[in-house]
PDB file of N, CA, C and O in Angstrom:
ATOM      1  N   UNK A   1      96.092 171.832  90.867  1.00  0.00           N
ATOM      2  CA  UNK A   1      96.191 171.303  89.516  1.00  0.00           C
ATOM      3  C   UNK A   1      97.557 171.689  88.924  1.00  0.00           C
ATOM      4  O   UNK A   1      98.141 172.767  89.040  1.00  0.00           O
ATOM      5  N   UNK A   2      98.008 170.403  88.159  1.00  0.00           N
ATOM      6  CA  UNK A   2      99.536 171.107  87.470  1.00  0.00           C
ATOM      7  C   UNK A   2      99.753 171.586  86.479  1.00  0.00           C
ATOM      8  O   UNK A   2      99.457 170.787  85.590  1.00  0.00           O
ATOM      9  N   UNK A   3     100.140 172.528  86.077  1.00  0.00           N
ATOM     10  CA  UNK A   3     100.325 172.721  84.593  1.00  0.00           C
ATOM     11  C   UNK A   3     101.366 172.215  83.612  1.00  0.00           C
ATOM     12  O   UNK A   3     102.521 172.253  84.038  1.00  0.00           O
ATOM     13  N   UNK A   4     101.198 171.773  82.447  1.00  0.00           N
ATOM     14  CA  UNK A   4     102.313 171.239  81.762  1.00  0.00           C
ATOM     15  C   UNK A   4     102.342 172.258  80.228  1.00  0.00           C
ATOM     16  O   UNK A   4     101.489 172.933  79.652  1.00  0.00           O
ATOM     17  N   UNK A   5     103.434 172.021  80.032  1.00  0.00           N
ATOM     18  CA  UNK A   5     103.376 172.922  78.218  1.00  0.00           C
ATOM     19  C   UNK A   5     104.094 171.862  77.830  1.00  0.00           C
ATOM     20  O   UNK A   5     104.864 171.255  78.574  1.00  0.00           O
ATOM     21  N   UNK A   6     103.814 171.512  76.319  1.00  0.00           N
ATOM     22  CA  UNK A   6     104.831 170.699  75.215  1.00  0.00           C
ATOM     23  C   UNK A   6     106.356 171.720  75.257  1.00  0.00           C
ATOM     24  O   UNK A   6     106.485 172.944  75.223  1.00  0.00           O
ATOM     25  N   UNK A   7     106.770 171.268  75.292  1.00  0.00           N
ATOM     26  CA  UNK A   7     108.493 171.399  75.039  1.00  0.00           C
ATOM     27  C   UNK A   7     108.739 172.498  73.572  1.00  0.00           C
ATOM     28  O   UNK A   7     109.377 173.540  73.730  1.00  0.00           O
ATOM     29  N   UNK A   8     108.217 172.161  72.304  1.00  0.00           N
ATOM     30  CA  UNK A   8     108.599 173.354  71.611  1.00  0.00           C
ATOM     31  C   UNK A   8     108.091 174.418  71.679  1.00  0.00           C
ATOM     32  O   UNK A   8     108.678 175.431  71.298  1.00  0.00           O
ATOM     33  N   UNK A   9     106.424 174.435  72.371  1.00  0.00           N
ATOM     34  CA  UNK A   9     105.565 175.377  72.530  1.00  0.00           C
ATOM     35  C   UNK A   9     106.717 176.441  73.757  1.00  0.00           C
ATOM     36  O   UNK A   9     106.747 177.666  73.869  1.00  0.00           O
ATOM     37  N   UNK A  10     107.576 175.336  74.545  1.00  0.00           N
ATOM     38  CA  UNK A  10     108.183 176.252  75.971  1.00  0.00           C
ATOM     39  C   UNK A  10     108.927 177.004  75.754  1.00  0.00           C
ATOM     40  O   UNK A  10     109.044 178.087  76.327  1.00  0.00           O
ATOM     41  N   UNK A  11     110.098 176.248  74.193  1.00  0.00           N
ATOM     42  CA  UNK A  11     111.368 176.663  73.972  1.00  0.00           C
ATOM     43  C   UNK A  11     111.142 178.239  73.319  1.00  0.00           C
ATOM     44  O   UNK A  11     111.935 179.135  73.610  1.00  0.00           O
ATOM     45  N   UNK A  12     110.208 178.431  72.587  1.00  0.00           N
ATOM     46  CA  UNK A  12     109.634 179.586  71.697  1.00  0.00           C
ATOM     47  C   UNK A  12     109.063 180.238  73.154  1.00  0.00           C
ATOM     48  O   UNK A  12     109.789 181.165  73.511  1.00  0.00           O
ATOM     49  N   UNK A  13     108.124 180.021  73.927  1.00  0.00           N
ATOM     50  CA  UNK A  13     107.505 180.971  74.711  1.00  0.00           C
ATOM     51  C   UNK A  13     108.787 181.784  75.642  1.00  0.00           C
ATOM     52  O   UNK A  13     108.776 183.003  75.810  1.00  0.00           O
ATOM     53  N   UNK A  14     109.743 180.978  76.134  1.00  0.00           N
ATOM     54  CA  UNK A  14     110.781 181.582  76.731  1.00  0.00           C
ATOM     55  C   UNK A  14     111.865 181.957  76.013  1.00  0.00           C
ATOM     56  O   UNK A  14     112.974 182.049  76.538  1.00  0.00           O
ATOM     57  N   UNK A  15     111.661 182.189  74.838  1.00  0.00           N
ATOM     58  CA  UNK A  15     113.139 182.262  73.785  1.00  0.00           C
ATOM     59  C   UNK A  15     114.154 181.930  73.645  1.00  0.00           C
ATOM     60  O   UNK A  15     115.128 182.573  73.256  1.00  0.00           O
ATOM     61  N   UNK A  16     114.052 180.689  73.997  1.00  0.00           N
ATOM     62  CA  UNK A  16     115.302 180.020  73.594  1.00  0.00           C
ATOM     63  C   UNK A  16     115.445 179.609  72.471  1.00  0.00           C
ATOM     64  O   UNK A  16     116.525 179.215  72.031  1.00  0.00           O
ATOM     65  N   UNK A  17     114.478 179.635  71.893  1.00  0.00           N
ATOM     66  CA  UNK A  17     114.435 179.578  70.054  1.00  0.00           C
ATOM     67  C   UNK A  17     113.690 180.857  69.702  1.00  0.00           C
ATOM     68  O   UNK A  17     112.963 181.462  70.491  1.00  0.00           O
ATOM     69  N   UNK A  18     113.904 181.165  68.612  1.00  0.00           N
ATOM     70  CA  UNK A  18     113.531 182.196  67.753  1.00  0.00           C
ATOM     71  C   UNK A  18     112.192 182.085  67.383  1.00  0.00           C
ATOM     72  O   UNK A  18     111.451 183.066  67.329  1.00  0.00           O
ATOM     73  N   UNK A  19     111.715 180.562  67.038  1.00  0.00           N
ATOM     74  CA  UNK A  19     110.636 180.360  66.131  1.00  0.00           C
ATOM     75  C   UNK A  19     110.438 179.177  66.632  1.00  0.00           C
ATOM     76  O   UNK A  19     111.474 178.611  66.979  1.00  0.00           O
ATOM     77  N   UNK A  20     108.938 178.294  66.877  1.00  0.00           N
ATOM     78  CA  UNK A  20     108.691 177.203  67.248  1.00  0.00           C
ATOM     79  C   UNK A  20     109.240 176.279  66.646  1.00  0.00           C
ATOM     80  O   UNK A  20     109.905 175.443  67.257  1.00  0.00           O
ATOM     81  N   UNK A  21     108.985 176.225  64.637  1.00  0.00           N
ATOM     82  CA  UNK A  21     109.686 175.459  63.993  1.00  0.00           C
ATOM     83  C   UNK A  21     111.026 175.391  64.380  1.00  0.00           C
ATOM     84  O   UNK A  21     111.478 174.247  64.348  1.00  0.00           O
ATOM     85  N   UNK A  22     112.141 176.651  64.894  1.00  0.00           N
ATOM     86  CA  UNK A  22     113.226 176.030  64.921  1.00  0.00           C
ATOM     87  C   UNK A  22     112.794 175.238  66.161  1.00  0.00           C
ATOM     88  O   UNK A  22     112.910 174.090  65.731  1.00  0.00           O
ATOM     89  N   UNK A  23     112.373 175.124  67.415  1.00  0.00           N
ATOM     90  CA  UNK A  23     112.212 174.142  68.210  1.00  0.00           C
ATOM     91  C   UNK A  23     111.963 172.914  67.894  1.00  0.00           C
ATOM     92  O   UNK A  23     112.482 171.904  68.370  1.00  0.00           O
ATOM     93  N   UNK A  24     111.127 173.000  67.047  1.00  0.00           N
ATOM     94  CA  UNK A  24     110.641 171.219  66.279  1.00  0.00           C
ATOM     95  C   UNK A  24     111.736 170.815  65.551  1.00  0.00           C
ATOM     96  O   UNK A  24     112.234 169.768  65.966  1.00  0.00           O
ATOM     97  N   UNK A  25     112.290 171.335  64.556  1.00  0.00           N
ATOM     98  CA  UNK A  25     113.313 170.874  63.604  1.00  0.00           C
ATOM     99  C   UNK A  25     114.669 170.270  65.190  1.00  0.00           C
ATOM    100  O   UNK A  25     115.164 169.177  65.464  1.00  0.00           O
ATOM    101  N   UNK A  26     114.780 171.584  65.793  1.00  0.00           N
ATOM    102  CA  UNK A  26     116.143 170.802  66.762  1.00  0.00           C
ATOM    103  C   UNK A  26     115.749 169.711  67.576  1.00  0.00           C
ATOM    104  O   UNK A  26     116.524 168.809  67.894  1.00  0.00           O
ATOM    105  N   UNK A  27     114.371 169.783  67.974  1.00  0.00           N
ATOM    106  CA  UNK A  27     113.438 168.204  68.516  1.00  0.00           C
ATOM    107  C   UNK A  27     113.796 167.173  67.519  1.00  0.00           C
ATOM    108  O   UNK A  27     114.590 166.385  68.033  1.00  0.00           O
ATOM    109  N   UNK A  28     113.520 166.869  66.293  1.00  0.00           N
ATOM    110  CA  UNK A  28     113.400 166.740  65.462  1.00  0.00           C
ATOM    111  C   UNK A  28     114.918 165.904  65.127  1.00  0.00           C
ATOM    112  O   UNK A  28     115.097 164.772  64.679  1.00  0.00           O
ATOM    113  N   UNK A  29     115.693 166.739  65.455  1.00  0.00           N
ATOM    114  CA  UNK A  29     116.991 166.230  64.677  1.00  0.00           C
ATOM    115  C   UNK A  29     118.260 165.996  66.125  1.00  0.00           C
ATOM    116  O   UNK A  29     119.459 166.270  66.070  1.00  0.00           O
ATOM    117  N   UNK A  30     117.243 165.224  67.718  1.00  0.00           N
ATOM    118  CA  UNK A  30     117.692 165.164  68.657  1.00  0.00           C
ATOM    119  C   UNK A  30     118.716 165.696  69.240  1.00  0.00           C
ATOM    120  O   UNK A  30     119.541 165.037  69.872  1.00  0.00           O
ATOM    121  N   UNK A  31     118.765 167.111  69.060  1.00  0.00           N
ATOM    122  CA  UNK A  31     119.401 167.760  70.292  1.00  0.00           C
ATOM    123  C   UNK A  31     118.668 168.704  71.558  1.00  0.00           C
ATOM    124  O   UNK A  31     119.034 169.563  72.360  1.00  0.00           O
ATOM    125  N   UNK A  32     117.645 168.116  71.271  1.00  0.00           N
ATOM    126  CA  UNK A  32     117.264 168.711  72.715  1.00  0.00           C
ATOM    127  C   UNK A  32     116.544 167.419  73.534  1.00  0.00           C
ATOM    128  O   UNK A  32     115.574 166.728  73.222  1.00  0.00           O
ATOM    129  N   UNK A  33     117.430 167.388  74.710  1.00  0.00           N
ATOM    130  CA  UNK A  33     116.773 166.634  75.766  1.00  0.00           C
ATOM    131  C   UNK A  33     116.333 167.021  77.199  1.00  0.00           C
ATOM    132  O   UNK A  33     116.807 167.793  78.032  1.00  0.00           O
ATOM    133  N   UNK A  34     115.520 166.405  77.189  1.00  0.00           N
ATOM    134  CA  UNK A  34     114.633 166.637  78.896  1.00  0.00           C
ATOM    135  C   UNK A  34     114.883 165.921  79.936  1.00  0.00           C
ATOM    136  O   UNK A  34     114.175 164.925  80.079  1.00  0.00           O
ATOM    137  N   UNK A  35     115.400 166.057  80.436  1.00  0.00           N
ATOM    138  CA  UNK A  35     115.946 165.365  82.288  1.00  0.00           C
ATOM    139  C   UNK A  35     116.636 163.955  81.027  1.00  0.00           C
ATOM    140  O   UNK A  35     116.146 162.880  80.682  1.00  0.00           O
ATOM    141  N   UNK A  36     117.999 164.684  80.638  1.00  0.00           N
ATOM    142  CA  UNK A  36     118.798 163.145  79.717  1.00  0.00           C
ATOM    143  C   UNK A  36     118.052 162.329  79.081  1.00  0.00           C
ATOM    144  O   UNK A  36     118.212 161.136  79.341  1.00  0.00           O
ATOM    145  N   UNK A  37     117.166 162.660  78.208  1.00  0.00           N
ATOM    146  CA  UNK A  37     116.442 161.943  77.586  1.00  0.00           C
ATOM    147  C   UNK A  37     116.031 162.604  76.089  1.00  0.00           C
ATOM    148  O   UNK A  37     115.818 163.815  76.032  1.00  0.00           O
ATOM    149  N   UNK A  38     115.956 161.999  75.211  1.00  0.00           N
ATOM    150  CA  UNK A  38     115.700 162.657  73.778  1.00  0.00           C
ATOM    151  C   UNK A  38     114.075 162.779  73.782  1.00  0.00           C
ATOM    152  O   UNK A  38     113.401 161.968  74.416  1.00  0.00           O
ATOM    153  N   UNK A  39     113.587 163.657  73.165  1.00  0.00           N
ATOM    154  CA  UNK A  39     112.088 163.853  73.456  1.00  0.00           C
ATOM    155  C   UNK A  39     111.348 163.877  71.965  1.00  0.00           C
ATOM    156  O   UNK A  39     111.810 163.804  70.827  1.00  0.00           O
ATOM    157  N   UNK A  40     110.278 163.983  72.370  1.00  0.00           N
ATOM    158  CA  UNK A  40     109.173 164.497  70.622  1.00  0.00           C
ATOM    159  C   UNK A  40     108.692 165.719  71.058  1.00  0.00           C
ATOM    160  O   UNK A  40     108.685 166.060  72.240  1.00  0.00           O
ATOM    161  N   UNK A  41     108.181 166.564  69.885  1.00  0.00           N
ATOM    162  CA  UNK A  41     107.748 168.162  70.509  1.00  0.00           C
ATOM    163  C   UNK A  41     106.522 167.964  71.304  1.00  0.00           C
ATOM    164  O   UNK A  41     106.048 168.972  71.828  1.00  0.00           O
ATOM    165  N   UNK A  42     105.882 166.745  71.495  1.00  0.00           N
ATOM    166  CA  UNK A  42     104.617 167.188  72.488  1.00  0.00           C
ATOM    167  C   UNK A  42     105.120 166.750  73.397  1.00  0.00           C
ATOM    168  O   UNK A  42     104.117 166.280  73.934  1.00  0.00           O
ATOM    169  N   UNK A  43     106.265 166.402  74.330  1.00  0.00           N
ATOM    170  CA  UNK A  43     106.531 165.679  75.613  1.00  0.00           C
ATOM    171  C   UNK A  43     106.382 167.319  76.797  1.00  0.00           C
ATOM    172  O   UNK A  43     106.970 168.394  76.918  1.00  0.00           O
ATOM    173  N   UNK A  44     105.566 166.809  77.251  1.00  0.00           N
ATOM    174  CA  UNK A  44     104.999 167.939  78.304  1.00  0.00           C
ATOM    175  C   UNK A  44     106.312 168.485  79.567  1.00  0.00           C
ATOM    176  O   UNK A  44     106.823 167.705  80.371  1.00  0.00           O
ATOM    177  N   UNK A  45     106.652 169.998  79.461  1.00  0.00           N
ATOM    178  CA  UNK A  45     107.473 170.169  80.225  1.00  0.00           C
ATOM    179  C   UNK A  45     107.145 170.555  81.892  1.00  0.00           C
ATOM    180  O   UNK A  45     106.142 171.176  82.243  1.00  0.00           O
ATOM    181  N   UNK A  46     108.076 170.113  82.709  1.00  0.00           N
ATOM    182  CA  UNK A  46     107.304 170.232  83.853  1.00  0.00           C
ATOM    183  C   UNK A  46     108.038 170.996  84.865  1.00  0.00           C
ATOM    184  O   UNK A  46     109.198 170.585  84.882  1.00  0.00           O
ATOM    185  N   UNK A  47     107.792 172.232  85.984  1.00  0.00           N
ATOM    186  CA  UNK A  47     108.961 173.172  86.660  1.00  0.00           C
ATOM    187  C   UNK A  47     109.590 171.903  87.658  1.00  0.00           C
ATOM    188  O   UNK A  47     109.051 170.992  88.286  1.00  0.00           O
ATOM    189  N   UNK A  48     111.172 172.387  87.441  1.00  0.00           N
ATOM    190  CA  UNK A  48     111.849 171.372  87.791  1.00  0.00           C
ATOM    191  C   UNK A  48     112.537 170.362  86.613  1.00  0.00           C
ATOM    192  O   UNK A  48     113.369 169.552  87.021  1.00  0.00           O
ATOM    193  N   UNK A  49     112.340 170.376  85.723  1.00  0.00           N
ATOM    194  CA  UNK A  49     112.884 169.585  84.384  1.00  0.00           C
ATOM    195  C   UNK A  49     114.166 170.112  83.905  1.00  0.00           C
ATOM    196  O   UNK A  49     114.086 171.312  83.640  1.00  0.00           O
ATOM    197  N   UNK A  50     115.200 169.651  83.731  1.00  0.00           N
ATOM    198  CA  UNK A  50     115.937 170.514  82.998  1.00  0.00           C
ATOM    199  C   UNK A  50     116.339 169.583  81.586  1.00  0.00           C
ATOM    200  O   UNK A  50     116.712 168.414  81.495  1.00  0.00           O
ATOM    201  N   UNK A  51     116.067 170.737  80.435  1.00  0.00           N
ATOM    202  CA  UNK A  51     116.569 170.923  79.448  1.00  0.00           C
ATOM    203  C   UNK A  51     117.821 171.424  78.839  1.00  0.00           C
ATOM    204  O   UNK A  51     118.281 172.526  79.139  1.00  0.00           O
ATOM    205  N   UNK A  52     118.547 170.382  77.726  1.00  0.00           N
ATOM    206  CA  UNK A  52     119.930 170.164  77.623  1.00  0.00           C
ATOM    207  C   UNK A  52     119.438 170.601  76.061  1.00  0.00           C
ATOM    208  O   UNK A  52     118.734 169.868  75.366  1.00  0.00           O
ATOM    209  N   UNK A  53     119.934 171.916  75.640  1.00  0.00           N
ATOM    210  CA  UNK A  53     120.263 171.830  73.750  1.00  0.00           C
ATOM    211  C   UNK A  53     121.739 171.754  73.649  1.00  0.00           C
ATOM    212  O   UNK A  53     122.606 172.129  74.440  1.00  0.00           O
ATOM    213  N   UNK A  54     121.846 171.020  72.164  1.00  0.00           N
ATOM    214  CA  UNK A  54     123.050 170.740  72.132  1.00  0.00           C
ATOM    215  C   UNK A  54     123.765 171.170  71.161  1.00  0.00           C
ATOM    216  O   UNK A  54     123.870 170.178  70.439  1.00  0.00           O
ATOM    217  N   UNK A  55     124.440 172.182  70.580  1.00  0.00           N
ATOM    218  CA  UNK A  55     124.789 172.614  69.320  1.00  0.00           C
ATOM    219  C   UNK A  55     126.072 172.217  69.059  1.00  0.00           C
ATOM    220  O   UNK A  55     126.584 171.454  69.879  1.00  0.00           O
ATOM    221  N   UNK A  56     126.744 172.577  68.058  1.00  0.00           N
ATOM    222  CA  UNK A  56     128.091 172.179  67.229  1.00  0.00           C
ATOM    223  C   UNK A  56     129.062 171.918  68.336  1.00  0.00           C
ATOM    224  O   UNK A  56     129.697 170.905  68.629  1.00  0.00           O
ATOM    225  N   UNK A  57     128.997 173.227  68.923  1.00  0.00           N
ATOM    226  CA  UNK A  57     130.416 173.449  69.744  1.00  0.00           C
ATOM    227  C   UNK A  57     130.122 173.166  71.326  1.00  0.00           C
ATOM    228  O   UNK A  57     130.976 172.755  72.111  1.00  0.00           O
ATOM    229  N   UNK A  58     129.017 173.405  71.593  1.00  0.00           N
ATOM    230  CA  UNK A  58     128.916 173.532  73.132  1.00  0.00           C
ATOM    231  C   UNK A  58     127.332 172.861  73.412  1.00  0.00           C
ATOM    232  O   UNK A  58     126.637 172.784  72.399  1.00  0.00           O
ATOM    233  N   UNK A  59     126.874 172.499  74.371  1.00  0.00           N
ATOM    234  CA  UNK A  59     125.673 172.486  75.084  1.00  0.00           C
ATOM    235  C   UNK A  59     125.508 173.517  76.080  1.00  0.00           C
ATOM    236  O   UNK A  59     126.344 174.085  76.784  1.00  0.00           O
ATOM    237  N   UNK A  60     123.734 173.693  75.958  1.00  0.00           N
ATOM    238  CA  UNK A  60     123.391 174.589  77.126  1.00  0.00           C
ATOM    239  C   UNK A  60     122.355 174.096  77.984  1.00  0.00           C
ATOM    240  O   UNK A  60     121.309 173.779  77.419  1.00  0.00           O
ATOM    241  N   UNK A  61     122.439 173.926  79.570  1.00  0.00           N
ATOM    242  CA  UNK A  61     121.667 172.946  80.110  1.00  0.00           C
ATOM    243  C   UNK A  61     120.607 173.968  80.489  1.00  0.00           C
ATOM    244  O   UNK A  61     121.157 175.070  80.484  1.00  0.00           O
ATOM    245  N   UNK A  62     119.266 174.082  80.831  1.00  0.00           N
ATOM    246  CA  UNK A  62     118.410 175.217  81.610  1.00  0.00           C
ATOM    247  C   UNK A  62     117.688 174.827  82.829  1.00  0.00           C
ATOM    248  O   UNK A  62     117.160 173.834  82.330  1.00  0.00           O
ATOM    249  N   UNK A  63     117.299 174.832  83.907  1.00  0.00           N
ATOM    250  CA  UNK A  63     116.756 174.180  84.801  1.00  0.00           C
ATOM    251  C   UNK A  63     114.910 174.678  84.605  1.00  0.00           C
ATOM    252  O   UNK A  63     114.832 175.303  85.663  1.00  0.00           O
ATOM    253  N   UNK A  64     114.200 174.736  84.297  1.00  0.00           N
ATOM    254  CA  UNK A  64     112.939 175.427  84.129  1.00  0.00           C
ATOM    255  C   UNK A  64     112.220 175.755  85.974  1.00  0.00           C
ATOM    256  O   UNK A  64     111.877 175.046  86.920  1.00  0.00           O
ATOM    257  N   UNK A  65     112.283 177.067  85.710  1.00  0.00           N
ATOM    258  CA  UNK A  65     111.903 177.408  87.162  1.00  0.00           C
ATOM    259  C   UNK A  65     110.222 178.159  87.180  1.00  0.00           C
ATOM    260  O   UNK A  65     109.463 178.397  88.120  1.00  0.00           O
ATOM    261  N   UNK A  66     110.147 178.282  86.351  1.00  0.00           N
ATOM    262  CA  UNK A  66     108.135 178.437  85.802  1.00  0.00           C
ATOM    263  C   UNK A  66     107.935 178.590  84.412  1.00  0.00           C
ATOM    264  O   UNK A  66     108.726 179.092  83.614  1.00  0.00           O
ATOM    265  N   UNK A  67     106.420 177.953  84.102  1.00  0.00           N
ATOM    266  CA  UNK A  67     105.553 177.355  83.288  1.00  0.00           C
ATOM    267  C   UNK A  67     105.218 178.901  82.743  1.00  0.00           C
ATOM    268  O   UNK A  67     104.752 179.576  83.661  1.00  0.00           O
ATOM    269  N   UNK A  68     105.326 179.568  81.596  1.00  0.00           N
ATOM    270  CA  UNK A  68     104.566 180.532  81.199  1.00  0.00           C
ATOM    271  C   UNK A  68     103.346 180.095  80.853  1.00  0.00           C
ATOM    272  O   UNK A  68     103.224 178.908  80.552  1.00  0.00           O
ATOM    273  N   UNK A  69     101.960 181.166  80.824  1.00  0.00           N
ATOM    274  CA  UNK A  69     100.838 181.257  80.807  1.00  0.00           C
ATOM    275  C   UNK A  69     100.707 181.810  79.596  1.00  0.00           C
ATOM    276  O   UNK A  69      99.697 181.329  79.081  1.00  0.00           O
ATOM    277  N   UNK A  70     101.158 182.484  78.973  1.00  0.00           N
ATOM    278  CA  UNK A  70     100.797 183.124  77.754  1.00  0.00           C
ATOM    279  C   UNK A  70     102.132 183.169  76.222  1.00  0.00           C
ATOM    280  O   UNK A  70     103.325 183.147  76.524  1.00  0.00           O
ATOM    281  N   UNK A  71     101.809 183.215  75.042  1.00  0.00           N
ATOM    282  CA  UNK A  71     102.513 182.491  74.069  1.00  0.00           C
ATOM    283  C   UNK A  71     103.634 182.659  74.022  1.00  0.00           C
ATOM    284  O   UNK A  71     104.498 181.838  73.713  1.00  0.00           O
ATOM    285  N   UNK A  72     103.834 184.443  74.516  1.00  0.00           N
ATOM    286  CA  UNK A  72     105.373 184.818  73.986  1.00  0.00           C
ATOM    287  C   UNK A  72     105.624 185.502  75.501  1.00  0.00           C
ATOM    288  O   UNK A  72     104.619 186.005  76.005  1.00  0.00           O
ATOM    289  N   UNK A  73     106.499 185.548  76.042  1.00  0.00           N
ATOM    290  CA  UNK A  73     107.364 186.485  76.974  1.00  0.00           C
ATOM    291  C   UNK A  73     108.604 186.904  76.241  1.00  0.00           C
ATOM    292  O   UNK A  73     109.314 186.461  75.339  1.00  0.00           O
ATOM    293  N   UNK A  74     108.516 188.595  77.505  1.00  0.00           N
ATOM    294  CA  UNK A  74     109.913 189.169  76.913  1.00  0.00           C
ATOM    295  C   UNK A  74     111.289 188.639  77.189  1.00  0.00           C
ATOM    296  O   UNK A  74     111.602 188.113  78.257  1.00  0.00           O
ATOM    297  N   UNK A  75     111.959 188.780  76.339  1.00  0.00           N
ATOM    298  CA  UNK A  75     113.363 188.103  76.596  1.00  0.00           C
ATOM    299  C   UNK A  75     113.954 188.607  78.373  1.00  0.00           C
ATOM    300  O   UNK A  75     114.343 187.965  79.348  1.00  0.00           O
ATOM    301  N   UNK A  76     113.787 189.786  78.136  1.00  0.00           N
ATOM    302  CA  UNK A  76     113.807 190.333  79.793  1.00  0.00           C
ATOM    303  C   UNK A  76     113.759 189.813  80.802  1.00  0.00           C
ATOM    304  O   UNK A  76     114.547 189.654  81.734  1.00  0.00           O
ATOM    305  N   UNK A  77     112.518 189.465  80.539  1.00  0.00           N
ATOM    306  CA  UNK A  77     111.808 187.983  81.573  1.00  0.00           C
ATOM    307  C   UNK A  77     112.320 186.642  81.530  1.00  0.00           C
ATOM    308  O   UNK A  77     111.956 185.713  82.251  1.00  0.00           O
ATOM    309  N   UNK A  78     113.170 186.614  80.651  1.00  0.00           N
ATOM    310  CA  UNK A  78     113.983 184.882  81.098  1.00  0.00           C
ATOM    311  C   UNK A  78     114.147 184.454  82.000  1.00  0.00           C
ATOM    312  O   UNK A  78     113.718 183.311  82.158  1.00  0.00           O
ATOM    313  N   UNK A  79     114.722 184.993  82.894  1.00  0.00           N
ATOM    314  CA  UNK A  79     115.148 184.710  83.926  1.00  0.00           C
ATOM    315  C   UNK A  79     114.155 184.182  84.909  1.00  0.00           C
ATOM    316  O   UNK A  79     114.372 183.291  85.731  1.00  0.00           O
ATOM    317  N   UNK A  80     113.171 184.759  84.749  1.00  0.00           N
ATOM    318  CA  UNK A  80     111.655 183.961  85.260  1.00  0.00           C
ATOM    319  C   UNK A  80     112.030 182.940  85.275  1.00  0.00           C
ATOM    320  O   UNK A  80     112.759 182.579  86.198  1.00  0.00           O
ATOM    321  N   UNK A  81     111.675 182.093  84.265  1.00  0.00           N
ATOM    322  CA  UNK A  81     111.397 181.020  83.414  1.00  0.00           C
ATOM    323  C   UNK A  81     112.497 180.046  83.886  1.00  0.00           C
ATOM    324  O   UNK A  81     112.454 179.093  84.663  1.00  0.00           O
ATOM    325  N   UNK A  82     113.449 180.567  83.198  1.00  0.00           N
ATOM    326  CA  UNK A  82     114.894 179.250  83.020  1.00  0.00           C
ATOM    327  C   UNK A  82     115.764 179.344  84.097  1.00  0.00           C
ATOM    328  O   UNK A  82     115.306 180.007  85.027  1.00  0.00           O
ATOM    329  N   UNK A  83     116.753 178.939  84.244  1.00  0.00           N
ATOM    330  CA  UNK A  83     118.089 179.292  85.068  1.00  0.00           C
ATOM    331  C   UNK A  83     119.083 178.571  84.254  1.00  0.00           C
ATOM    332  O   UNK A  83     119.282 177.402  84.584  1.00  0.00           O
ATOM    333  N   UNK A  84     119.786 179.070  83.196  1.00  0.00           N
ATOM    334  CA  UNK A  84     121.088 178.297  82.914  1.00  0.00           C
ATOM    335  C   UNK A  84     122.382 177.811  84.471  1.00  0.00           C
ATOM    336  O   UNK A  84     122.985 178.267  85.443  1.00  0.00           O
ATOM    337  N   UNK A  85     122.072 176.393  83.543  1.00  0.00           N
ATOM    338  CA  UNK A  85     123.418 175.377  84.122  1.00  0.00           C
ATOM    339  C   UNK A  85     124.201 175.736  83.978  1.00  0.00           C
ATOM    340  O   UNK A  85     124.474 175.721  82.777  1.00  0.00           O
ATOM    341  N   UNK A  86     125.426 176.446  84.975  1.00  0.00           N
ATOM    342  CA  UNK A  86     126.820 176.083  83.735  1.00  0.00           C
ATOM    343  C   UNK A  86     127.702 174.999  84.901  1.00  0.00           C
ATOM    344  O   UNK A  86     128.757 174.460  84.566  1.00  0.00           O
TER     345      UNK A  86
END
């Protein structure tokens, strides 16, 4: 069976945002996309997807390398989770 998480629920569980709302608001105000594509906060993320945020000055791409199971992980543990693009 596969597991999927919504996209702002992921960005907050792996900390790449601070706060879910900021995940929704940057959903929200299209800079975050999923495999080049602009998304809504329930578009289900899947290992293997990579996610592009895009801020003022720079973008940061992440490749998602596992699905967390539980709400919050430690920042520690990123590396689990993501693998930044550069």
């Amino acid at each position: 069976m596969e597991y999927f998480l919504r996209i702002d629920k992921f960005l907050n569980a792996v900390n790449l945002t601070k706060r879910r709302a900021v995940a929704q608001d940057m959903i929200n105000e299209d800079v975050v996309l999923l495999n080049n594509k602009v998304v809504k906060p329930s578009k289900n993320v899947a290992i293997g997807d990579i996610i592009t945020l895009i801020y003022l000055a720079h973008e940061q791409r992440f490749e998602v390398l596992l699905l967390p199971t539980i709400k919050s992980t430690p920042k520690s543990q990123q590396h689990l989770y993501v693998k930044e693009i550069v």
